[in-house]
C-alpha positions as CSV (number, residue, x, y, z in Angstrom):
1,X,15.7,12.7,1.5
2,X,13.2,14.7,3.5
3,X,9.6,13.8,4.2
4,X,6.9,16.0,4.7
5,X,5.3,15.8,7.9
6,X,2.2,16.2,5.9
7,X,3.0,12.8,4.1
8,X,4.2,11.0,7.5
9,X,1.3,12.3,10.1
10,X,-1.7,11.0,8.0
11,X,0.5,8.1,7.4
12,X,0.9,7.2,11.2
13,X,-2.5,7.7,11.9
14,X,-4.0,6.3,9.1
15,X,-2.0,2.9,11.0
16,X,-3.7,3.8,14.6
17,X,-6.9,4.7,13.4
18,X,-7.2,1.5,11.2
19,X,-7.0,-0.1,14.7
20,X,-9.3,1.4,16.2
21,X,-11.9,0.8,13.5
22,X,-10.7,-2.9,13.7
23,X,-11.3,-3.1,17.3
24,X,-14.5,-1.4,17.7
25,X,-15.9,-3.6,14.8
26,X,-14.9,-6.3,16.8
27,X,-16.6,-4.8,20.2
28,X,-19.1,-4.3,18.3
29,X,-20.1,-5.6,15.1
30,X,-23.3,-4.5,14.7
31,X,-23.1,-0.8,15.3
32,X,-23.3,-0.2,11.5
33,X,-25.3,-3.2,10.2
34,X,-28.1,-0.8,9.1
35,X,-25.8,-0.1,6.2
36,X,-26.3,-3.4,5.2
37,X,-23.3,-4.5,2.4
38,X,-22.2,-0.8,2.7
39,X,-21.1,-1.1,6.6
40,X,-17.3,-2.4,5.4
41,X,-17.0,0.7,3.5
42,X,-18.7,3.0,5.8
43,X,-15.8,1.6,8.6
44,X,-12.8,2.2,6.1
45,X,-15.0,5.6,5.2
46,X,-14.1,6.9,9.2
47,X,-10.5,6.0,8.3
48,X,-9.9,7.6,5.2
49,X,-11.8,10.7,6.5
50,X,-9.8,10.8,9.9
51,X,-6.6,10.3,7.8
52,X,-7.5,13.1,5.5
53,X,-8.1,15.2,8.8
54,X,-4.5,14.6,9.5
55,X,-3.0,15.8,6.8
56,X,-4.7,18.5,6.0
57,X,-4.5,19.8,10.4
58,X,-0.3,19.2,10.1
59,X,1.6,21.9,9.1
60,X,4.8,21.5,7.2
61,X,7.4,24.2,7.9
62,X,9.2,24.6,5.0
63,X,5.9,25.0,3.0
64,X,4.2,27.0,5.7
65,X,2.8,30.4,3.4
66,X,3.2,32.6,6.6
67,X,7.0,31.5,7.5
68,X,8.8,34.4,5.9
69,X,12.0,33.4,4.7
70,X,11.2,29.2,4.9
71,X,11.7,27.6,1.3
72,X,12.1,30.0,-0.4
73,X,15.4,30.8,-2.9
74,X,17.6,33.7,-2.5
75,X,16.6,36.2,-5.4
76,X,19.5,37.1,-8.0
77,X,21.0,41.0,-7.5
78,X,20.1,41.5,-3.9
């Protein structure tokens, strides 16, 4: 079974951007405490956005559109 690098990259650093968020809102726990009750979601909010980033940034060979030749099926009668 083959996984897209698209799946894997945002999956990796989803994991190291998570611990960055962790750690700065350790360092610093009040760098978002204008948000009030929103400031959890505004920290996981940097870490689904930078994860999103990831994805969309890494190419995946087999699907890439200007890769002539890459996934696609032979045609019948050529």
């Amino acid at each position: 079974m083959n996984i897209s690098p698209k799946v894997i990259a945002p999956a990796i650093f989803n994991i190291i951007l998570i611990g960055v968020v962790a750690a700065i809102a350790g360092i610093t726990p009040d760098l978002l405490t204008f948000l009030g009750p929103w400031s959890g979601v505004a920290y996981l909010g940097v870490a689904a956005i930078g994860t999103a980033l990831a994805g969309y940034i890494k190419r995946d060979p087999a699907r890439d559109t200007f890769n002539e030749g890459a996934g696609t099926l032979p045609v019948q009668g050529e």
